[in-house]
DRENDO-1510 file (C-alpha; in Angstrom, 1 decimal, always signed):
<recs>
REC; n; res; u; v; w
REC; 1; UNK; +0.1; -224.5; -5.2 .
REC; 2; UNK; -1.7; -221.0; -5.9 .
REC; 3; UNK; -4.7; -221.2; -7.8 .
REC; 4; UNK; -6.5; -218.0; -9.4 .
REC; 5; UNK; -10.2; -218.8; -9.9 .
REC; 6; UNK; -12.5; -217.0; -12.8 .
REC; 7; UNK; -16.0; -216.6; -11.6 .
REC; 8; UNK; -17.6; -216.9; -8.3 .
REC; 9; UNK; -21.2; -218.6; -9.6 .
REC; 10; UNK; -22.0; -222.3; -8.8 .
REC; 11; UNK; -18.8; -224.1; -9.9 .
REC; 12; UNK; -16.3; -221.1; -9.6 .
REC; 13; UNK; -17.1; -221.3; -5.7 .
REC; 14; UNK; -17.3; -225.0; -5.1 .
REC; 15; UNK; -13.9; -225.1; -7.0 .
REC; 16; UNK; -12.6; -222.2; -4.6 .
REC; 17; UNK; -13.4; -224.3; -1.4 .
REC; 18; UNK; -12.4; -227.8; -2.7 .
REC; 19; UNK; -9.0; -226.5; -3.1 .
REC; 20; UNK; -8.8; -225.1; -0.3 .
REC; 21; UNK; -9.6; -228.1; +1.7 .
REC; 22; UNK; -7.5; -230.0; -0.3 .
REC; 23; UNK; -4.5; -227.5; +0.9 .
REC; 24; UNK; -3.9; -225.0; -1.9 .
REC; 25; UNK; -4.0; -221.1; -1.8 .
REC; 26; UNK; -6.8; -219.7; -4.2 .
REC; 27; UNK; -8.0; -216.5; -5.1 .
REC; 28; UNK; -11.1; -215.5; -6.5 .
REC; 29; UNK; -12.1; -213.0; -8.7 .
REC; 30; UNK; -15.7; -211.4; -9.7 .
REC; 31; UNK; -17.2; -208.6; -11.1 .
REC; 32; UNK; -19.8; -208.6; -8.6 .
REC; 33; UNK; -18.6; -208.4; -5.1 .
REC; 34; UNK; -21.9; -210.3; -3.7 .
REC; 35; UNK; -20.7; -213.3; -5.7 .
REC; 36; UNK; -18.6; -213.8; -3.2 .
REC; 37; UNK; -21.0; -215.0; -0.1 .
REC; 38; UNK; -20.9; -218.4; -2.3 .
REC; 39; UNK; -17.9; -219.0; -0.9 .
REC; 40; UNK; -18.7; -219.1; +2.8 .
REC; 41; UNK; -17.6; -217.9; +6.1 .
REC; 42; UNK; -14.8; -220.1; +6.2 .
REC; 43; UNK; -13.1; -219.5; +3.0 .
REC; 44; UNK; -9.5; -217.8; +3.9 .
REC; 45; UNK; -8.4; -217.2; +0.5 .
REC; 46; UNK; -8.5; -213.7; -1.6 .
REC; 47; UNK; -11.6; -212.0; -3.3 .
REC; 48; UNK; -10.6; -209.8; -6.1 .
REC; 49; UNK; -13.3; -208.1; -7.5 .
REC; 50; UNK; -12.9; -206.8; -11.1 .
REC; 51; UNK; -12.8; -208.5; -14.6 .
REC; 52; UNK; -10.9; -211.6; -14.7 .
REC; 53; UNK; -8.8; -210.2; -17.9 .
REC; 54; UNK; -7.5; -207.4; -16.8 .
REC; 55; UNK; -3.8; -207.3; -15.8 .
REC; 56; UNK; -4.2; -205.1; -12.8 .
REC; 57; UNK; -7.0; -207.7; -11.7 .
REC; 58; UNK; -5.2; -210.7; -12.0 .
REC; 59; UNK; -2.1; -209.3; -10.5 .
REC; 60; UNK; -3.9; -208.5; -7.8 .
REC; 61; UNK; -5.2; -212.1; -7.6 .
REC; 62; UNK; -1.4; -213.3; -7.2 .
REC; 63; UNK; -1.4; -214.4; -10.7 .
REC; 64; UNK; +2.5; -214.2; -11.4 .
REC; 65; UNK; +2.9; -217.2; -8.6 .
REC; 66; UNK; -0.2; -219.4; -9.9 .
REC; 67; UNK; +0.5; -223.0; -10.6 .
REC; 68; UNK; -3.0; -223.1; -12.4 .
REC; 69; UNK; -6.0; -221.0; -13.4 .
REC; 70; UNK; -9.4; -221.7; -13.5 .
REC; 71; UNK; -11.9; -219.9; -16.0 .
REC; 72; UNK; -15.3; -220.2; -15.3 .
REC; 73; UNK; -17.2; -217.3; -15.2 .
REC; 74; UNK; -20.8; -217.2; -17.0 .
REC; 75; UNK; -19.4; -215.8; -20.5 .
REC; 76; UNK; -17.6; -217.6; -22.8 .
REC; 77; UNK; -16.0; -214.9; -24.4 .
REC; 78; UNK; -14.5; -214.0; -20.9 .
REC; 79; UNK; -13.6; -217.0; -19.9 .
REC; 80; UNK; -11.0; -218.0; -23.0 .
REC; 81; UNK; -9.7; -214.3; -23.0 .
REC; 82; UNK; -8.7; -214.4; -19.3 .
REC; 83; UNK; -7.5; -218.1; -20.1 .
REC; 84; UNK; -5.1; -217.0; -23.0 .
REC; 85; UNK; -3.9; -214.2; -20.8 .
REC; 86; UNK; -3.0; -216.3; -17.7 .
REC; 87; UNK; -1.3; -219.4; -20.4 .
REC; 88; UNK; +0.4; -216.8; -22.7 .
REC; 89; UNK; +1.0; -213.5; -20.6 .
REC; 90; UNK; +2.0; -214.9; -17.4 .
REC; 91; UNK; +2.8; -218.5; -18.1 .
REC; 92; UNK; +0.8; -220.2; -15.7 .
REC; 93; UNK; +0.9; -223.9; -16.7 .
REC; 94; UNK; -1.9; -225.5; -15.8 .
REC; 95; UNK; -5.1; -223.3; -17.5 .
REC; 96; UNK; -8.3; -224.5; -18.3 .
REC; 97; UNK; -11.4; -222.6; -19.2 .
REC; 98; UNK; -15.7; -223.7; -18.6 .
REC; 99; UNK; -17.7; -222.8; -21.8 .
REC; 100; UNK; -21.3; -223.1; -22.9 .
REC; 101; UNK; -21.2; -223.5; -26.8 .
REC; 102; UNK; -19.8; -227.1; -26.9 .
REC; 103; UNK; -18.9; -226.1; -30.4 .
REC; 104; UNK; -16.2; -223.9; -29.5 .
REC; 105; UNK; -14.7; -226.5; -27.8 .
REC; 106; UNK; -12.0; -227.3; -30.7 .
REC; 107; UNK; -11.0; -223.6; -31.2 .
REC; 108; UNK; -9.8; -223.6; -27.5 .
REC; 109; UNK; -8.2; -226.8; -27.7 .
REC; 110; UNK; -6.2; -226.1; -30.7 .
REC; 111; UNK; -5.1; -223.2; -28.3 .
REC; 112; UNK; -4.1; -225.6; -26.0 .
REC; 113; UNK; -6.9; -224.7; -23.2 .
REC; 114; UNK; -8.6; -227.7; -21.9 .
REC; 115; UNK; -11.9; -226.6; -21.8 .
REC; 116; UNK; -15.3; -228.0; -19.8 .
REC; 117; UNK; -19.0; -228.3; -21.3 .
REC; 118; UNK; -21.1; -230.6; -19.7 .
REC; 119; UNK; -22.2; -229.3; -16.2 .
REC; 120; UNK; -23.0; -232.2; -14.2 .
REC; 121; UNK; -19.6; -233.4; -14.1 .
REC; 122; UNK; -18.0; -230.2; -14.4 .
REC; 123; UNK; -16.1; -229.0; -11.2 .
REC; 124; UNK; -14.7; -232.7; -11.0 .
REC; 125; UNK; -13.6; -232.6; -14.1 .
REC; 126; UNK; -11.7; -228.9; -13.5 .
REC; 127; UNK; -10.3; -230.2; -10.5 .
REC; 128; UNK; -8.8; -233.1; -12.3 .
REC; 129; UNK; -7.6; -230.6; -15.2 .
REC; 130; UNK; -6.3; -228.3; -12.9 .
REC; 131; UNK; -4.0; -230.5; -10.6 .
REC; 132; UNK; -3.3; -233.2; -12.7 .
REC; 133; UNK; -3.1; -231.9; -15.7 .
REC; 134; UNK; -0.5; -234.4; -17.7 .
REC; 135; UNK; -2.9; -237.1; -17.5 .
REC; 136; UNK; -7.0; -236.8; -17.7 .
REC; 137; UNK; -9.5; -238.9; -19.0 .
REC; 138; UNK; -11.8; -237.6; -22.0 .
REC; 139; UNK; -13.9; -240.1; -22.9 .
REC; 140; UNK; -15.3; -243.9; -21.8 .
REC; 141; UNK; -17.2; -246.6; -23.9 .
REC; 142; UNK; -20.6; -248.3; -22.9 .
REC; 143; UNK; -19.0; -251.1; -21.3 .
REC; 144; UNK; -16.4; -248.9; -19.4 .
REC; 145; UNK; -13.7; -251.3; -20.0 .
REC; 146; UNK; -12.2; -249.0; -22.5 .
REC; 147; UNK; -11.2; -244.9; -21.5 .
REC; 148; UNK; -9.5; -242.6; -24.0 .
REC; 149; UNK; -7.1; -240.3; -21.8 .
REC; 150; UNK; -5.3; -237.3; -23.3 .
REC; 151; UNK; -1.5; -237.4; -22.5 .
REC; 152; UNK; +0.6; -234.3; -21.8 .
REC; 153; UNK; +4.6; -235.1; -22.7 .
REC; 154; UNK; +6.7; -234.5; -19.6 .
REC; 155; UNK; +10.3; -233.6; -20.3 .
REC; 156; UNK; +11.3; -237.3; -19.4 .
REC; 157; UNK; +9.8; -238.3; -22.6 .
REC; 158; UNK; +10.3; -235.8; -24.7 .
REC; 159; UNK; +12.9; -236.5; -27.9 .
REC; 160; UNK; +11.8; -240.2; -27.2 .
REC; 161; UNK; +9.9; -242.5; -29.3 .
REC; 162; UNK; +6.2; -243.2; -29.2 .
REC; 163; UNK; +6.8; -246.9; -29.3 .
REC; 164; UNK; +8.9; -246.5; -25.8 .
REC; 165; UNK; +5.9; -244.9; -23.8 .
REC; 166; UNK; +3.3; -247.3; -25.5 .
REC; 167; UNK; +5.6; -250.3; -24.2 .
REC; 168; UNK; +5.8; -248.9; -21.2 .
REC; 169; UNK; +2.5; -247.9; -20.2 .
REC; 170; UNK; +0.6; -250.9; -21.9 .
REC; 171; UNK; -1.6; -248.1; -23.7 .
REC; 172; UNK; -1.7; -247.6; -27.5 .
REC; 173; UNK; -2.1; -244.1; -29.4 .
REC; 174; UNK; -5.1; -242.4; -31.1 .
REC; 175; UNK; -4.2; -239.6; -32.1 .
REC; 176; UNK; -1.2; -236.2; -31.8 .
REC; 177; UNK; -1.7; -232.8; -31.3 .
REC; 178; UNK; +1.2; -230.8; -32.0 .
REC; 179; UNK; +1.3; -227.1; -32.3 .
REC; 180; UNK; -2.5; -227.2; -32.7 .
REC; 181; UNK; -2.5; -229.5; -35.5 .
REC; 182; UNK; -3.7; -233.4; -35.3 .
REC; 183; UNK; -1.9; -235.8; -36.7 .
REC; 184; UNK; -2.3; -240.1; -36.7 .
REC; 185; UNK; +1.2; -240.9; -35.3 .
REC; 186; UNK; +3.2; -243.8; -36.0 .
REC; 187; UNK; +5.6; -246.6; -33.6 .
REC; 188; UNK; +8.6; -244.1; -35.1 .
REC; 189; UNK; +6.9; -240.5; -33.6 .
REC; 190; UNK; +9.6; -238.8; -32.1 .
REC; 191; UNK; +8.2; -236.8; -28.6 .
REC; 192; UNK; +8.6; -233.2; -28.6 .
REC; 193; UNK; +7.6; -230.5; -25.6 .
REC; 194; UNK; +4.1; -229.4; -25.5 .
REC; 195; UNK; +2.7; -232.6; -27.6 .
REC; 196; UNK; -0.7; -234.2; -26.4 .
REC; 197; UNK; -1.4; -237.4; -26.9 .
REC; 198; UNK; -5.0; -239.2; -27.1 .
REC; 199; UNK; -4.1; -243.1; -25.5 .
REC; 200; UNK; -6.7; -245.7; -25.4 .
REC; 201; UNK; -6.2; -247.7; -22.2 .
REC; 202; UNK; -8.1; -250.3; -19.8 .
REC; 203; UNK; -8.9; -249.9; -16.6 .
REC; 204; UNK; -6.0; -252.1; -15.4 .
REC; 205; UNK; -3.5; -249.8; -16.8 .
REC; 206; UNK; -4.8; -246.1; -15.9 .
REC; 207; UNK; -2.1; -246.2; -13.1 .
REC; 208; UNK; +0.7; -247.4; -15.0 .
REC; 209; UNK; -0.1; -244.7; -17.6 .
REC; 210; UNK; -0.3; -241.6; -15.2 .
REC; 211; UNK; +2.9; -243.6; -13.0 .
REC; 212; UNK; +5.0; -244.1; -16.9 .
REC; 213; UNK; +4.0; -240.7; -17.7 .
REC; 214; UNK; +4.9; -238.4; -14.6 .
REC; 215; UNK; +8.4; -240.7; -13.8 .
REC; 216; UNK; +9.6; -241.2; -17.3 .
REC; 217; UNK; +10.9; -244.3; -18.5 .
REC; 218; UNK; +11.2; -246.8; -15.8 .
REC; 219; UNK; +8.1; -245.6; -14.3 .
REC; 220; UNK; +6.2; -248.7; -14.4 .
REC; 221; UNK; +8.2; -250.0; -11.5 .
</recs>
């Protein structure tokens, strides 16, 4: 998969070379062209330098065959402008932006852009948003028995029931977000394309969840 990468600081550069070791094409794209040394001798991908909004720029950065983009440049601003470019001009599936003001975190969500706050865990948690984005943990209580994992529909499931993919993956639902909105749903939810879903699961299920949710029905086996 191609991968376009926002930002060439700290986390924009680890990002950069762990997908690249991991086998995927990236390009990276700065303002400032020195940002680039972060990445190394032995990074092969591209180095765009220019704004990471700009059509030319991105274009440039092979953004019309990306699989997923990566915002995380040091302005927030910039970073969910380039995001809603890459998810709504170009399509790119898999988009997810860092910010700083945890508080905006909801606005970008209800634009359905995953986005990252807390820096210690932050280029694992890209990663993890960027190449497996149907399935990704958010949050885990004291005991860390219990995780709450936001689901993306696949097209197996959607204009299926919410009762089917709670039997089948063992989970149970939180919470809906549909077109923005949240909503508490019920056994009798139809699916549609482009829902999330907020499961609470155990440990001991985690797999069965990401396996039910990526096959379809039947996945379990």
């Amino acid at each position: 998969m191609h991968v376009v990468v926002m930002g060439c600081g700290r986390v924009g550069s680890a990002i950069a070379r762990r997908l690249e070791q991991v086998g995927h094409s990236v390009a990276v794209i700065d303002q400032d062209p020195e940002a680039f040394r972060r990445l190394g001798p032995d990074f092969g991908g591209r180095q765009v330098t220019g704004l990471g909004f700009d059509r030319q720029t991105l274009l440039d950065a092979g953004i019309d065959t990306a699989g997923a983009f990566a915002a995380v440049s040091s302005g927030d601003n910039s970073n969910i402008i380039s995001a809603r470019v890459a998810r709504e001009t170009f399509g790119v599936q898999h988009v997810v932006a860092r910010i700083y003001d945890s508080k905006r975190a909801e606005v970008y969500e209800r634009m359905g852009i995953p986005s990252v706050a807390t820096v210690p865990w932050t280029v694992n948690r890209l990663l993890r948003e960027l190449l497996s984005v149907k399935v990704s943990e958010l949050w885990r209580e004291p005991t860390g028995t219990v995780v709450l994992i936001r689901v993306t529909v696949t097209e197996p499931w959607v204009g299926r029931k919410l009762a089917e993919l709670e039997a089948a993956t063992g989970a149970r639902a939180s919470w809906l977000t549909r077109f923005g909105d949240a909503m508490l749903p019920t056994a009798t939810t139809v699916l549609q394309d482009g829902d999330q879903l907020v499961v609470a699961a155990t440990d001991d299920i985690t797999d069965t969840v990401h396996r039910v949710v990526e096959r379809g029905p039947g996945g379990q086996h």
